[in-house]
C-alpha positions in Angstrom: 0.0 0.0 0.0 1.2 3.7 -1.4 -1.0 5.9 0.4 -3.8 5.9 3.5 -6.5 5.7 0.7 -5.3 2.5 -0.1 -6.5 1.0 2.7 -10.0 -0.1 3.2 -10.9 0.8 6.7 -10.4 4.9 5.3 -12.3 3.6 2.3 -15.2 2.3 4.4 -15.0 5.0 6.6 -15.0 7.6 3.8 -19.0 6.5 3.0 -19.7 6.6 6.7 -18.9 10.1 6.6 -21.4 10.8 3.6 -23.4 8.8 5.2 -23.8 10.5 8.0 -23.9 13.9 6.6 -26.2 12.9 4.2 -28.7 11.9 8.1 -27.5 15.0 9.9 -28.3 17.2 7.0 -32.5 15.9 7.6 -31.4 16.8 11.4 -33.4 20.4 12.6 -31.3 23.8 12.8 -31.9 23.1 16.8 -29.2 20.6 16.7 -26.6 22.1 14.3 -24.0 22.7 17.6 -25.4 19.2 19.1 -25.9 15.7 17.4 -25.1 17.1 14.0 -21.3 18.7 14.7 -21.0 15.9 17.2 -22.0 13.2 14.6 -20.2 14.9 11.6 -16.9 15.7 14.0 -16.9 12.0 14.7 -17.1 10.4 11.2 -14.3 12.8 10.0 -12.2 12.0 12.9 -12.1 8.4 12.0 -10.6 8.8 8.4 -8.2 11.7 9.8 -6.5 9.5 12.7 -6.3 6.5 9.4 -4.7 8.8 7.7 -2.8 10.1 10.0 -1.9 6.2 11.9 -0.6 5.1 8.3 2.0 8.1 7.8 3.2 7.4 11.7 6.3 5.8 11.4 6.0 3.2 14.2 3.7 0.3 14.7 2.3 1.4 18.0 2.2 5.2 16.9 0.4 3.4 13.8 -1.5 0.9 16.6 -2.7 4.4 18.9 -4.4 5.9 15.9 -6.5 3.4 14.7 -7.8 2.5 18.1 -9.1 6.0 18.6 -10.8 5.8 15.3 -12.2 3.1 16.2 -13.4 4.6 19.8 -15.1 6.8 17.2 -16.9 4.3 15.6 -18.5 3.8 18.9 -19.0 7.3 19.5 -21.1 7.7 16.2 -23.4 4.9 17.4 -24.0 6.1 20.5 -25.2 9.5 19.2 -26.9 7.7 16.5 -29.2 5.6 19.3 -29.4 9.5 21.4 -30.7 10.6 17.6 -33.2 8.1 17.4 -34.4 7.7 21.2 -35.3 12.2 20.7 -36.9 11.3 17.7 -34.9 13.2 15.5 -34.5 10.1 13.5 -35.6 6.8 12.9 -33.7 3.6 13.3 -34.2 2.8 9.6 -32.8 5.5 8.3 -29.4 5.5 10.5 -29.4 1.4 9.4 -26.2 1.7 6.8 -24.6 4.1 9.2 -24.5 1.7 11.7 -23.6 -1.0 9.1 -20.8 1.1 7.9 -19.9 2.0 11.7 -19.7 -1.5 12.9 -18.0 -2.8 9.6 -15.8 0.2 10.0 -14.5 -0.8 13.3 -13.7 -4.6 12.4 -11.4 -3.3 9.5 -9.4 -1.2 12.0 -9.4 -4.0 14.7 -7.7 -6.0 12.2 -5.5 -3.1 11.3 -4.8 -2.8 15.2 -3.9 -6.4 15.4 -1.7 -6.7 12.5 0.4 -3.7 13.9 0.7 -5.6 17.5 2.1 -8.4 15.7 4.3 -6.1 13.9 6.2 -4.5 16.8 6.8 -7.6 18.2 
């Protein structure tokens, strides 16, 4: 791999951002400083620390980075669930978002795991 977009987590996570400003943009102007920058701060975070994990130059810098992105994945579905409990939302239309969060987070466990091995 060349570059950070090589990689599918940062591919994966790239919809999830679309994704999710494609739900937050239906959200009301009530919550533009609430859910929606939380959500949309959140999605963007995870491809930034991808990005910024692959040009680290050691495994655990590497290793640090893509466990906070995935802590991010978490964080998006947790204000996903606070969406849909207020009713801003429904549960069927956050669906792929939490598809793409969850299948998000598996890619960068494996990423996570491969650089444990590696600094060993």
């Amino acid at each position: 791999m060349k570059t950070f977009e090589d990689l599918e987590a940062w591919k994966v996570a790239m919809n999830l951002v679309e994704e999710i400003y494609a739900i937050t943009k239906e959200f009301p102007k009530s919550e533009l400083y609430g859910l929606t920058s939380q959500l949309r701060r959140a999605s963007t975070s995870i491809t930034g620390n991808i990005a910024e994990g692959f040009g680290r130059y050691t495994y655990p810098d590497k290793a640090n980075k893509f466990v906070i992105s995935r802590g991010e994945c978490s964080e998006i579905r947790s204000h996903l669930i606070a969406s849909i409990l207020v009713k801003i939302t429904t549960f069927e239309r956050c669906k792929k978002a939490f598809e793409l969060a969850d299948r998000t987070g598996r890619l960068l466990s494996g990423l996570i795991k491969s650089c444990n091995r590696l600094k060993q």
